[in-house]
N, C-alpha and C positions, 0 to 999 in steps of 0.2 A: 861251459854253461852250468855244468852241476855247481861249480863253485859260487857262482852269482844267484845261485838257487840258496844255498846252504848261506852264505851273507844273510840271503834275505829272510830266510827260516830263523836264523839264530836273533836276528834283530826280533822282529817279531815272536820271539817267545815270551819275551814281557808283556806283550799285550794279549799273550793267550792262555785264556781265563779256564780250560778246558785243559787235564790229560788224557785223557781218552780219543784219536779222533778215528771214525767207520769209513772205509774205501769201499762200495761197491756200487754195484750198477743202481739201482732203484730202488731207492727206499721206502717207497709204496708199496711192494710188492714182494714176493719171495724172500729166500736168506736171509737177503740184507735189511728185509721188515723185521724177520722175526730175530735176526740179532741183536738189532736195537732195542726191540719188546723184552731181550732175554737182559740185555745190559741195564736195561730200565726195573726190570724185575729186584736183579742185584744189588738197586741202589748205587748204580754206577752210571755217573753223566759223561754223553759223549755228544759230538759232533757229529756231522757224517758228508763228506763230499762224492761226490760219483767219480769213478774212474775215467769218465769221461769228459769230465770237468779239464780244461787247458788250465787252469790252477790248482789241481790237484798235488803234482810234485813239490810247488812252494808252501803249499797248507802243510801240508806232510812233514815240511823238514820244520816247521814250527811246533811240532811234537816230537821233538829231539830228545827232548826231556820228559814223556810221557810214552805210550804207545799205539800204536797204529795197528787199527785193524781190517785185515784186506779177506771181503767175503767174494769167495766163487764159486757155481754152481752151473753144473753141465748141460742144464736145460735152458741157461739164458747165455748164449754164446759172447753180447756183451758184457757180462762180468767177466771176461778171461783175461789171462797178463797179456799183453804184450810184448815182444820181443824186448823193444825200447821199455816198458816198463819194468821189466825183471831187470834193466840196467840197472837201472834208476832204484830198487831196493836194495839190491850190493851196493851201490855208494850210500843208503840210507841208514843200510845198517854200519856198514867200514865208518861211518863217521859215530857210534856208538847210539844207535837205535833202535828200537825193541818193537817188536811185530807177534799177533800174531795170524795165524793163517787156518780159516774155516771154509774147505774146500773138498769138494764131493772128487771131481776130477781139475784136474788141469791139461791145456792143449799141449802135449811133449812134443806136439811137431815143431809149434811155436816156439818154444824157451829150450835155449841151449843150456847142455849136459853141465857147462860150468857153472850155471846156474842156481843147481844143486850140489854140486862141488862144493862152493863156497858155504851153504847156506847147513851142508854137513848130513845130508841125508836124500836120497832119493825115494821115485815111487813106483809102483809097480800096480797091473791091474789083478784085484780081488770083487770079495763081498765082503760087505756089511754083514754079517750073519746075524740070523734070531736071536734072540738071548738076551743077557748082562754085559752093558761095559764096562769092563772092570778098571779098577784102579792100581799100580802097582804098590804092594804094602812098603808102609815107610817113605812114600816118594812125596816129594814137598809140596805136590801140585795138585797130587789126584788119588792121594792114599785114602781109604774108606768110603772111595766112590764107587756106586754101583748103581748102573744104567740101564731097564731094560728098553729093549730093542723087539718090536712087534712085529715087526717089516723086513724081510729084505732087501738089499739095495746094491744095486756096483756100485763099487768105490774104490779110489786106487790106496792100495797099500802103505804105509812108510817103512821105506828101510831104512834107519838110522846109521852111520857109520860109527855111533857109538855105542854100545847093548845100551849100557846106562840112561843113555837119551828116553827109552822107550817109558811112555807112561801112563797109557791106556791099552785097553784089548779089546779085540771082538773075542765071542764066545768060540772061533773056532783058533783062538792064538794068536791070529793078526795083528799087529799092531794098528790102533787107532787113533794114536797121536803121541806125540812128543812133546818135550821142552828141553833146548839146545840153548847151550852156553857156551859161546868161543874166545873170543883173543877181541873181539870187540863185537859183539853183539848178544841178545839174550832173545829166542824164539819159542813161540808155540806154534806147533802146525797142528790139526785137528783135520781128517778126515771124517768127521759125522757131519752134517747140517742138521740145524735146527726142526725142522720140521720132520726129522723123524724122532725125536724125542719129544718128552711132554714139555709144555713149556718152564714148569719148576726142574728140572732133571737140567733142560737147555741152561739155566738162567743159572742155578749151580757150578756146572761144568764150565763155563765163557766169565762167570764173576772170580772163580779162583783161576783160570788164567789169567786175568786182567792182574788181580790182585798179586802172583807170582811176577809179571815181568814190570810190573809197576815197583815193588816192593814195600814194604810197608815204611811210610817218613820219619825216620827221627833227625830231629832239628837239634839248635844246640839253647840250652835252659834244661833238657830230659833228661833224667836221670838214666844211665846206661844199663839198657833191658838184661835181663839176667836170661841164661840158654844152660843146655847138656855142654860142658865143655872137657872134651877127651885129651886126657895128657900123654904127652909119647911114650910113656911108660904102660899104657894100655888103662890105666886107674880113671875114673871119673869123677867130676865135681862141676858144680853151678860156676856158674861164671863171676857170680856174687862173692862165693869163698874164692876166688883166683886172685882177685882184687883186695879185698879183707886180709888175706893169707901176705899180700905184698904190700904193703901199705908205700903210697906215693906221694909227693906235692903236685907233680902234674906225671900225667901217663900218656900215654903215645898207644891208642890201639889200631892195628892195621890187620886190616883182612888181606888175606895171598894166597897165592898157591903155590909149588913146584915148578908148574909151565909156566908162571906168567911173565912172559917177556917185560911187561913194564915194573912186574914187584922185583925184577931182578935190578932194572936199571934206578928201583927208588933206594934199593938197601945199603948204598955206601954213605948217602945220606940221613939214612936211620942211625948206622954204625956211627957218624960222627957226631950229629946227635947225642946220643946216649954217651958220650966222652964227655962232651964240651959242654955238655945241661947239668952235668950230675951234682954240683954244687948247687942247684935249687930242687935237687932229693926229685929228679925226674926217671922216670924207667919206662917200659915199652913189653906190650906183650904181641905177638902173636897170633891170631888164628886164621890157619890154615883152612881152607876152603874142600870140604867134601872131598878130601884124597884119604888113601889108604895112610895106616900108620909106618908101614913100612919107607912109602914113599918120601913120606916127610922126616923120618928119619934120618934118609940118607940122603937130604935135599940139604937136614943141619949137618951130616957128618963132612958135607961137600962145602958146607960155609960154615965154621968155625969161627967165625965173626961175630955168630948171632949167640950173646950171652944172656939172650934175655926169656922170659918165660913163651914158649910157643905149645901150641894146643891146638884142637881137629874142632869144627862143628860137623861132625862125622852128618846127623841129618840134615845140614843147612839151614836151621831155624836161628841162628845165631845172628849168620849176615841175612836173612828177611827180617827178623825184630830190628836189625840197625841198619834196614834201609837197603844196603849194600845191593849194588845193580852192575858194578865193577871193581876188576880189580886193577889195582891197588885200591883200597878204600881206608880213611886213615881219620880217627876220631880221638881229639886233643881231649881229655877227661883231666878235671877241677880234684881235688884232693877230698873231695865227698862224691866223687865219681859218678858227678856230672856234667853231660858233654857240653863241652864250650867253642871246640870248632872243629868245622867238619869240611875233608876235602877229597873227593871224591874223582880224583886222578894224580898221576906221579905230582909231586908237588915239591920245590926247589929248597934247599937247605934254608937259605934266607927267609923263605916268607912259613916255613915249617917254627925254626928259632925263634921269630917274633912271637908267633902264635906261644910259643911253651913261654915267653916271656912275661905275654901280656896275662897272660894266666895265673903264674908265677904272683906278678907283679900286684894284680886285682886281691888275689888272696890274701897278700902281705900287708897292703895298706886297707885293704874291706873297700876298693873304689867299686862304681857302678861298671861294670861289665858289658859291652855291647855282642853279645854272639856274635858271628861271619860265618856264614855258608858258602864257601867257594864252589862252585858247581858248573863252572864254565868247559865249555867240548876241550878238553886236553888228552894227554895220552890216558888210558885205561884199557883196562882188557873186563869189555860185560860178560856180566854173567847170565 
């Protein structure tokens, strides 16, 4: 059934005019009022179906390629998942969909423990406590945010099973939401609800999550945004001197990591690549996705293969200035290091070649150049 869902999700994503779309119970009233008022605030359009909608799960998978946001709140026992519902977001997100999740409590009687398993973090009963909510310094999502809190409230805890994951606080330590990045999916879970915050605080907090799992779009005509780029030697420089410093006719840039199962099964065809291009003065850099330097160190000393310039976006501003929502993420750059195609999962030596070709080729003869965005559900690992 899930599969005759996701056909019909993915067809219909051409005609879905909307990345944002709202999952909750009633949009008149509570939460799921004031999420909309806060997304509207942001300057962020969305959609909104009810969870009680029998077309709910196909609108859903028609923001494949955007994000879905599922509000619940423990005074309206209709906004709660589902048993069969929480299926249905493990296949939403395993097929590479980004959520996120603004929720006071959830029913743990209902949703089984692999539930949270999958999704990389569980909850536990607390408070909301008085205070600031704070932002974790440096963190891509919620660094320099600072929330107060008038009220207190129950509210179930997040344990992340990753510390990293953690990205807000209550004023007694608690964590008060996260944003999870795994092998195919990119999440925000947020235990506050909207009504206890003011609504510019709310509208804040819910538009930089949107704008984190959304990422920010670079197409191909843009000129390749410039970031902090950390070299494995520990030394920093702009992404702009990394480029300038190695001058190319066409460049190959790919965002990876260490774990990621797919950037491992793209890099034999990087390696050939970079053989079999190099007579049209083709080269490839590198960056490494928010890992330690150490780790990426001994990720090249374990592949010897890679001769090519590699580097950390230690804060992760790098892969949100280019978009980047998975990995492997792989952006063909012009020899004035502008991007010309962009593919945004493993992508096959043949249709990688043509791409360095057609690039190659437009250059040499000054022909009109058509961009291609390949962005169809393939292997990737989100971030």
């Amino acid at each position: 059934m899930f599969k005759i869902l996701l056909l019909l999700g993915i067809l219909s994503q051409a005609f879905c005019a909307q990345k944002v779309l709202l999952v909750g119970h009633d949009i008149h009233g509570g939460a799921t009022k004031l999420t909309m008022d806060g997304l509207k605030k942001a300057g962020v359009k969305a959609s909104f179906i009810s969870n009680l909608d029998k077309a709910f799960q196909s609108t859903a998978l028609s923001y494949l390629d955007g994000v879905v946001i599922r509000v619940v709140e423990s005074n309206d026992p209709l906004s709660q998942i589902s048993l069969a519902e929480s299926d249905f977001w493990v296949d939403f997100l395993a097929a590479r969909g980004a959520m996120i999740f603004v929720a006071d409590q959830l029913d743990l009687t209902i949703i089984p423990e692999g539930f949270f398993g999958y999704l990389g973090f569980g909850l536990k009963s607390g408070t909301a406590s008085i205070g600031n909510i704070t932002g974790r310094e440096g963190d891509i999502l919620s660094h320099g945010l600072s929330i107060p809190l008038t009220q207190e409230h129950p509210a179930q805890i997040v344990v992340p099973e990753a510390h990293g994951d953690a990205s807000l606080y209550f004023s007694n330590g608690e964590i008060a939401g996260i944003r999870h990045q795994a092998c195919s999916f990119r999440l925000v879970y947020l235990s506050v609800l909207p009504q206890w915050l003011s609504a510019t605080d709310f509208s804040d907090l819910i538009g930089r999550a949107v704008d984190w799992t959304l990422g920010h779009g670079l197409v191909p005509g843009n000129p390749a945004p410039d970031f902090v780029f950390t070299n494995t030697d520990g030394t920093v420089q702009s992404f702009n001197t990394v480029l300038s410093d190695n001058p190319a006719q066409v460049r190959l840039v790919e965002f990876m990591a260490s774990w990621c199962s797919h950037c491992k099964k793209q890099l034999p065809e990087i390696v050939k690549l970079k053989t079999d291009m190099a007579h049209l003065g083709f080269d490839v850099v590198f960056v490494d996705y928010m890992e330690s330097m150490d780790a990426v160190n001994q990720y090249l000393n374990e592949h010897p293969e890679i001769s090519w310039t590699t580097g950390i976006t230690v804060d992760g501003m790098g892969a949100k200035k280019f978009g980047v929502k998975g990995l492997p993420s792989l952006f063909i750059l012009d020899k004035n290091n502008i991007v010309r195609h962009v593919f945004r999962k493993v992508t096959s030596y043949g249709i990688l070649r043509n791409a360095i070709e057609d690039t190659a080729k437009a250059q040499s003869f000054e022909e009109i150049f058509e961009p291609v965005v390949d962005s169809s559900n393939e292997s990737t690992n989100t971030l």
